[in-house]
MARKEPA-357888 format. One record per residue (C-alpha): residue in three letters; residue number from 1; x, y, z. Coordinates in Angstrom, 3 decimals. Example, Ala and Ser with C-alpha at 12.3 -4.5 7.8 and 13.67 -1.06 7.14 Angstrom:
BEGIN
TISE type seq     east    north       up
TISE  ALA   1   12.300   -4.500    7.800
TISE  SER   2   13.670   -1.060    7.140
//
This chain:
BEGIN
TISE type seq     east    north       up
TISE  UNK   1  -41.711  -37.457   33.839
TISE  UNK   2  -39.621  -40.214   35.029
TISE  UNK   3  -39.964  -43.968   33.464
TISE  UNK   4  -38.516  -46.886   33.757
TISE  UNK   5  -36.902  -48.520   30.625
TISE  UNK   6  -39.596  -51.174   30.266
TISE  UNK   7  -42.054  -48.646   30.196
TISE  UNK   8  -40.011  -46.505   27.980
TISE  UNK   9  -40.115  -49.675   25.417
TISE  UNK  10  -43.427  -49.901   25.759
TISE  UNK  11  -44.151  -46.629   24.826
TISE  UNK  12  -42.020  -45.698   22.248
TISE  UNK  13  -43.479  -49.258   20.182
TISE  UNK  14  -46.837  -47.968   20.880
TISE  UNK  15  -45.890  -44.556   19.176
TISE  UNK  16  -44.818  -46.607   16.190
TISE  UNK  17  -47.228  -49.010   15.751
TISE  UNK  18  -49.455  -46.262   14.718
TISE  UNK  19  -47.940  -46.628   11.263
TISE  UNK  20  -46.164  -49.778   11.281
TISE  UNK  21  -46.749  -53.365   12.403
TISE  UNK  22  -46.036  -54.811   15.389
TISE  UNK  23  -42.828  -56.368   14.600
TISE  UNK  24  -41.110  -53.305   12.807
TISE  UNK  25  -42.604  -51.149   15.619
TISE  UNK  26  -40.618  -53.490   18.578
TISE  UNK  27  -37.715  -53.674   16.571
TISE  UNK  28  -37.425  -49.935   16.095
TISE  UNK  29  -38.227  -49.248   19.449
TISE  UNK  30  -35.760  -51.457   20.968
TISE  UNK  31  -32.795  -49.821   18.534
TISE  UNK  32  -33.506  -46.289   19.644
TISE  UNK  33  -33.562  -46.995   23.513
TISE  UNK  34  -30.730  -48.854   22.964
TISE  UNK  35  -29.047  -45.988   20.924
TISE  UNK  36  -30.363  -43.411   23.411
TISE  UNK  37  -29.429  -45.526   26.605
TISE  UNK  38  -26.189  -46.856   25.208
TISE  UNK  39  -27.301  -50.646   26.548
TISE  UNK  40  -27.180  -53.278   25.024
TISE  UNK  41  -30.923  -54.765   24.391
TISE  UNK  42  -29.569  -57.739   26.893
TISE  UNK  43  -28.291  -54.778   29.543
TISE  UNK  44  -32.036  -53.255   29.320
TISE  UNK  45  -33.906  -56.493   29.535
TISE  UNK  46  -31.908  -56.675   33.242
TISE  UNK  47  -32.551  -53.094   33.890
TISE  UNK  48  -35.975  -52.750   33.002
TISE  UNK  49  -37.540  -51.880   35.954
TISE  UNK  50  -34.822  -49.206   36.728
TISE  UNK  51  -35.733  -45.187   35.994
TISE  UNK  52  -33.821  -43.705   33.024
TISE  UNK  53  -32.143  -40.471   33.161
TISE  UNK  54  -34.384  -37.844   32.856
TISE  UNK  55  -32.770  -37.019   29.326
TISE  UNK  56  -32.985  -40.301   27.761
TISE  UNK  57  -36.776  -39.441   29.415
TISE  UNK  58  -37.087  -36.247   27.140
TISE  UNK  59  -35.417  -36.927   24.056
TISE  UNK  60  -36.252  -40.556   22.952
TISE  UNK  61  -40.035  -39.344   22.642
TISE  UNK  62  -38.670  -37.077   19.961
TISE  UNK  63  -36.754  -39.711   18.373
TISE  UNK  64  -39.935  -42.023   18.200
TISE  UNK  65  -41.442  -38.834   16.010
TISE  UNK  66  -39.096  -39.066   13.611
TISE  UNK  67  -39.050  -42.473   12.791
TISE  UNK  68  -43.080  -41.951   13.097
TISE  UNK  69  -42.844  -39.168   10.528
TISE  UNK  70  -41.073  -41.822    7.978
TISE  UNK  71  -37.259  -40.826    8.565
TISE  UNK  72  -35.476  -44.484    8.435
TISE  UNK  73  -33.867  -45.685   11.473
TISE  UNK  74  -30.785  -45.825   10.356
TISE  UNK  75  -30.546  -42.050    9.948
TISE  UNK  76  -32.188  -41.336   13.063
TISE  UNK  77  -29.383  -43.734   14.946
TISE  UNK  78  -26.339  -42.330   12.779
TISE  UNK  79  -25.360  -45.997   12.072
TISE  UNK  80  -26.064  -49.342   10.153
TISE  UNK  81  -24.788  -52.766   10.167
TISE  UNK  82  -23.812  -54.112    6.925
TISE  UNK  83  -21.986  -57.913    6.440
TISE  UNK  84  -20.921  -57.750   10.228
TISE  UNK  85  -19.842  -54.147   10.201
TISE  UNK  86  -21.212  -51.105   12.184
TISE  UNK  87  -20.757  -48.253    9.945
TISE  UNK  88  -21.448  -44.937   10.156
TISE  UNK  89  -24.684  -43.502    7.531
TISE  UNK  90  -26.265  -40.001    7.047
TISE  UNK  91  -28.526  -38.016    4.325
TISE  UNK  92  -25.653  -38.597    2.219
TISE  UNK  93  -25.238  -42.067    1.399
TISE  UNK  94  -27.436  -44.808    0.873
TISE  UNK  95  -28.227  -47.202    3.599
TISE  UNK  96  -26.813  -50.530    2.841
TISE  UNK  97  -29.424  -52.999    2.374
TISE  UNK  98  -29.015  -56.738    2.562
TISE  UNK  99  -29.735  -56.835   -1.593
TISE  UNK 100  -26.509  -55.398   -1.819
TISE  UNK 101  -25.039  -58.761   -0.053
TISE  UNK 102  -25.179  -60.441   -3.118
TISE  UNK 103  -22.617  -58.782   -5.008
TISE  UNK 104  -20.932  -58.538   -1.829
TISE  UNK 105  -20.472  -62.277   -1.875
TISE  UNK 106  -19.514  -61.992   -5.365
TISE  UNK 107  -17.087  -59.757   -4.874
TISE  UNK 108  -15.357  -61.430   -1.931
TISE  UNK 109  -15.164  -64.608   -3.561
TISE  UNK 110  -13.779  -63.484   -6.539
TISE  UNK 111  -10.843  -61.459   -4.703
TISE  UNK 112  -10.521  -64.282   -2.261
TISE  UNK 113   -9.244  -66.769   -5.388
TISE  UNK 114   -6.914  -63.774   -6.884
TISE  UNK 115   -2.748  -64.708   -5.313
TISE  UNK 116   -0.803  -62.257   -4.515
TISE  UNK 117   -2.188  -59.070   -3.105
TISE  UNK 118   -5.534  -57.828   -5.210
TISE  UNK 119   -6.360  -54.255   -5.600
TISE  UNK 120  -10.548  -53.973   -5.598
TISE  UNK 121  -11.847  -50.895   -6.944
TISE  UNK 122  -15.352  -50.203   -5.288
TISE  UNK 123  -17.110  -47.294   -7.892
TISE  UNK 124  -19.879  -45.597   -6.420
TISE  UNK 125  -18.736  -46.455   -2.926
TISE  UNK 126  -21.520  -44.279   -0.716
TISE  UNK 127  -20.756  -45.446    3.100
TISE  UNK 128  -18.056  -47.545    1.493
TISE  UNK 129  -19.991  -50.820    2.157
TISE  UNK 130  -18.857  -53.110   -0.108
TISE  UNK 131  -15.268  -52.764   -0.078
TISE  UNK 132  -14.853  -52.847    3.584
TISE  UNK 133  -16.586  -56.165    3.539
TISE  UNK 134  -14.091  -57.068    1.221
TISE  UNK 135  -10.974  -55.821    3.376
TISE  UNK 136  -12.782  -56.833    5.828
TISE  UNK 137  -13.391  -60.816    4.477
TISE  UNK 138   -9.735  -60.614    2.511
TISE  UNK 139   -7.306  -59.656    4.381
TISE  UNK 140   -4.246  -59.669    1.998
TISE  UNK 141   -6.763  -56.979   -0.476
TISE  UNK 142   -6.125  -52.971   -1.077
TISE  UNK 143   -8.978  -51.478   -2.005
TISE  UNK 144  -10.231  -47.926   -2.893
TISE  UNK 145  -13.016  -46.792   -2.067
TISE  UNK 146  -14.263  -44.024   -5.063
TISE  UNK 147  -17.189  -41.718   -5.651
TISE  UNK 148  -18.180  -38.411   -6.897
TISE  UNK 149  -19.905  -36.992   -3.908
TISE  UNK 150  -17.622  -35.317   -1.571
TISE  UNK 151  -20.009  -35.773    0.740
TISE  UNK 152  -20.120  -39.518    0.643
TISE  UNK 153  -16.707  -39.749    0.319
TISE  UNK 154  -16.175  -38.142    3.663
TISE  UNK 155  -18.412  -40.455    5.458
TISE  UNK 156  -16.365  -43.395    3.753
TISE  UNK 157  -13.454  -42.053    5.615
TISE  UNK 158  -15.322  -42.276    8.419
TISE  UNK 159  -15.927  -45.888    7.804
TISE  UNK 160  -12.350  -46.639    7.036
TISE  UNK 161  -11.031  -45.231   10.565
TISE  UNK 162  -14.069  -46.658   12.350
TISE  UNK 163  -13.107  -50.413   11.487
TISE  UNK 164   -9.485  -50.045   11.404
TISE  UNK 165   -9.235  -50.223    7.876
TISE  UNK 166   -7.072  -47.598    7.297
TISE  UNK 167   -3.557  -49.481    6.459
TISE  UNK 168   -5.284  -51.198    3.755
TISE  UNK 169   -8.226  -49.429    2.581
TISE  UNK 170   -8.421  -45.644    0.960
TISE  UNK 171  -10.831  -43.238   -0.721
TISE  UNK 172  -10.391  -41.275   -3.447
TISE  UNK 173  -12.754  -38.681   -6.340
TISE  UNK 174  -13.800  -40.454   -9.241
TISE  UNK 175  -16.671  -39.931  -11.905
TISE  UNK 176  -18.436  -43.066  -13.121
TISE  UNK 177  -19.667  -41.455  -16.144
TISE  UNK 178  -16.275  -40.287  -17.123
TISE  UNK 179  -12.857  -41.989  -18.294
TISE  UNK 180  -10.822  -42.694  -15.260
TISE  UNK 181   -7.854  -40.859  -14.643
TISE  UNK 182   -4.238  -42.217  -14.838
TISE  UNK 183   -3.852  -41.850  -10.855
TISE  UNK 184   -6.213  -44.351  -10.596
TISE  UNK 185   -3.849  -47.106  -11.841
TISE  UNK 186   -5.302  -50.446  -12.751
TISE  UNK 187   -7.288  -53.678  -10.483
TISE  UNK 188   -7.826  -57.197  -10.231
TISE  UNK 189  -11.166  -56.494   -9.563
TISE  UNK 190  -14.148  -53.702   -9.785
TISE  UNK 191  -17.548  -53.884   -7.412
TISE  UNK 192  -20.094  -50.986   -8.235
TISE  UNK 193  -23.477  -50.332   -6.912
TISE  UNK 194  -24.139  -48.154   -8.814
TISE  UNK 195  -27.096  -45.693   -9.355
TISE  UNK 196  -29.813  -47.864  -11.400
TISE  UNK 197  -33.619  -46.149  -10.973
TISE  UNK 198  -35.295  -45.215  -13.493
TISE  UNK 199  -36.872  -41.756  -14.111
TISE  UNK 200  -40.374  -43.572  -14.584
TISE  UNK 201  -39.271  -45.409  -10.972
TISE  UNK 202  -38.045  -41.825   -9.660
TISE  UNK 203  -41.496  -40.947   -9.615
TISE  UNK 204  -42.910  -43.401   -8.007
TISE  UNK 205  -40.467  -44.149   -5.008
TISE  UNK 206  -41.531  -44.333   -1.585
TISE  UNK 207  -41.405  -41.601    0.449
TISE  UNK 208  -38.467  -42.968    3.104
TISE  UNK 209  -36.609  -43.180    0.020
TISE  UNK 210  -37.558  -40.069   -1.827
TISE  UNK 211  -37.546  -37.765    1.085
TISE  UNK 212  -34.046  -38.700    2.700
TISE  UNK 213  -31.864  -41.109    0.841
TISE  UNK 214  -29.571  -38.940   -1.985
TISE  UNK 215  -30.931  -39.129   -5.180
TISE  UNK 216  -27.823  -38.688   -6.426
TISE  UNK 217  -27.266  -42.375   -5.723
TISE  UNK 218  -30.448  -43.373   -7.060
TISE  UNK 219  -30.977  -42.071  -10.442
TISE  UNK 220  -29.979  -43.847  -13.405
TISE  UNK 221  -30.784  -41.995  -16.288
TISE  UNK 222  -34.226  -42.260  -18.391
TISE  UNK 223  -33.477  -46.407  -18.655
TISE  UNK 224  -31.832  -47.007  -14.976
TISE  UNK 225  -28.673  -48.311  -17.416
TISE  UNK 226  -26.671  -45.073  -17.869
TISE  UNK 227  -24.122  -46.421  -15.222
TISE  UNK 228  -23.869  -49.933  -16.451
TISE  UNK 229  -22.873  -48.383  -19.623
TISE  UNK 230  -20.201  -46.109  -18.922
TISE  UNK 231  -18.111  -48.142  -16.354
TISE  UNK 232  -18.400  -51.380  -19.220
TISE  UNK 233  -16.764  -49.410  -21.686
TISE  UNK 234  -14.407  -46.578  -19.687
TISE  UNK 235  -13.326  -48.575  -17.044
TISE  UNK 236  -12.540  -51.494  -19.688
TISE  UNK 237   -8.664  -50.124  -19.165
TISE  UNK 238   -8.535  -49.401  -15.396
TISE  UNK 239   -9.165  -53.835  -14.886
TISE  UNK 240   -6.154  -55.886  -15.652
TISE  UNK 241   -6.153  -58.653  -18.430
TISE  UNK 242   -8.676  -61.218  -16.754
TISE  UNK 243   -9.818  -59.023  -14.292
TISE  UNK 244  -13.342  -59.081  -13.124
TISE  UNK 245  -16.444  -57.126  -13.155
TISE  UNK 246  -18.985  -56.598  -10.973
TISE  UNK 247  -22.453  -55.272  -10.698
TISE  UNK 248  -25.323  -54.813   -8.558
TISE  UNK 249  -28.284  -53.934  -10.231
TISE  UNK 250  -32.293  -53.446  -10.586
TISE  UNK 251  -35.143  -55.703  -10.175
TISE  UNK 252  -35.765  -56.670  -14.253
TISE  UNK 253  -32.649  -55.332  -15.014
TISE  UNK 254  -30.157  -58.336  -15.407
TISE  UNK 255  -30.404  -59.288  -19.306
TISE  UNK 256  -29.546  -55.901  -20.465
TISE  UNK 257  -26.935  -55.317  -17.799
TISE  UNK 258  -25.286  -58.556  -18.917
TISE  UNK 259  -25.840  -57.734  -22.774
TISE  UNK 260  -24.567  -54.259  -22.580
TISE  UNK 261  -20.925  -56.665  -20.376
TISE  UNK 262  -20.901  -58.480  -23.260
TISE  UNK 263  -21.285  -55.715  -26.029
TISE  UNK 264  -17.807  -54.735  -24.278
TISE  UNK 265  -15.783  -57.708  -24.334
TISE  UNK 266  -16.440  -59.005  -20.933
TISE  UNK 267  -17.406  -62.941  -20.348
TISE  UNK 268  -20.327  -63.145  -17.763
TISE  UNK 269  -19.525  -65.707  -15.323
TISE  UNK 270  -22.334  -66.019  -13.019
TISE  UNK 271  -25.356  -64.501  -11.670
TISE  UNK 272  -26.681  -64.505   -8.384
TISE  UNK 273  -29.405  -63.731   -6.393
TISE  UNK 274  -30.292  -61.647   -2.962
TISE  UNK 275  -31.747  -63.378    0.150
TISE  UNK 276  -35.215  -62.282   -0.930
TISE  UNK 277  -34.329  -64.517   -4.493
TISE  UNK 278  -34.411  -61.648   -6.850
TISE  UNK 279  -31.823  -61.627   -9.371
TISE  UNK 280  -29.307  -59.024   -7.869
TISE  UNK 281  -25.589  -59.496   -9.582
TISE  UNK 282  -23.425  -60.095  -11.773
TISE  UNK 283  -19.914  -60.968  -12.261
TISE  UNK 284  -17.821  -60.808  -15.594
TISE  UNK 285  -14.292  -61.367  -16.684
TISE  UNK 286  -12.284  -58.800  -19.230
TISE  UNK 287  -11.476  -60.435  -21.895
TISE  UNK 288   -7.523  -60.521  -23.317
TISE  UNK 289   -7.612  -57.937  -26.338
//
């Protein structure tokens, strides 16, 4: 049957608020008519009392399901925004949260004050999130993007093209629980989110992350600190003398990340929080052997 947009809205929040509040359940709604409709929320508000296509009719119903069912919405819409970028997400790669701003901020501050043209190394890239907001934010930065997954990698490329990053910006295989290889070369600076839950917090994860996001990206060994570990002491080499460090890590987590920067010659410079003022990040300097 035929509706009109408004009444397509309308719908598609009631569907939703049978397991979310009201807010969430407009907010969704209004993201996947506009993702199905290709309007703009402003273009819809104007064209509400127009019919919709008979297909945008059928299918959004099914999309409304899915979210329903627990999928998040940024899988369902193939997309997320992330520190002003669109960027493209699947089953593969974490959705960027806004936690992950803070050592976003870090980051970009840190490259912004090094002359010259920095290289950034972003380990455990995923969608490639944080080191496109740092092309993105510095413009005279090269960065690489690096992860294990092949998988992630290719939707990293994806991200590259899709906000003309391409002349400055690059992906490449690396293993953050290995030595890095010569190719790599050395940086100014290295950003990782890297994978920091538990296998006591494994268990216990909700199911919107347990059921869909890679746990690949999640798991941090037995401690959550397996990560923190390896890049501190075999990526030591890959940062130039004076070259920073950073990290994004768990809620609880930021005295023994910071000890185990220490342990390996690094001076902690500052931490910072996320918008929701949990301690989020850290960033540390090598120090000169």
């Amino acid at each position: 049957m035929v509706k009109t947009y408004s009444q397509l809205y309308l719908d598609t929040r009631k569907t939703l608020m049978q397991a979310n509040d009201a807010e969430y359940a407009g907010f969704a709604a209004r993201q996947l008519l506009c993702h199905i409709s290709g309007k703009s929320w402003e273009q819809l508000a104007a064209d509400g009392g127009m019919y919709a296509p008979q297909h945008i009719c059928d299918q959004l119903p099914f999309l409304a399901v899915r979210a329903l069912k627990g999928e998040p919405l940024a899988y369902i819409l193939g997309e997320w925004e992330f520190y002003g970028l669109k960027l493209f997400v699947d089953r593969n790669v974490l959705i960027p949260r806004d936690d992950t701003c803070a050592v976003t901020e870090l980051a970009i501050a840190a490259a912004s004050r090094i002359e010259g043209k920095p290289r950034i190394l972003d380990l455990c890239t995923g969608s490639g999130c944080i080191g496109l907001a740092v092309a993105d934010r510095v413009k005279n930065a090269r960065v690489t993007l690096a992860d294990i997954s092949r998988e992630a990698l290719a939707v990293a490329k994806k991200n590259i093209t899709r906000n003309q990053l391409s002349a400055r910006v690059s992906a490449v295989t690396a293993n953050a629980l290995e030595a890095p290889s010569a190719f790599l070369g050395s940086f100014d600076l290295i950003v990782s989110n890297p994978p920091y839950i538990t296998a006591q917090e494994m268990e216990t994860l909700d199911d919107s992350v347990s059921k869909y996001e890679p746990h690949l990206a999640l798991f941090g060994g037995d401690d959550g600190l397996q990560f923190y570990r390896s890049i501190a002491e075999n990526f030591r080499n890959a940062l130039r003398p004076n070259g920073y460090l950073c990290f994004e890590f768990g809620m609880g987590q930021g005295d023994a990340v910071c000890q185990i920067l220490e342990m390996n010659q690094y001076t902690i410079l500052e931490r910072s929080r996320d918008y929701n003022d949990r301690e989020r990040a850290v960033i540390a300097q090598r120090k000169e052997d």
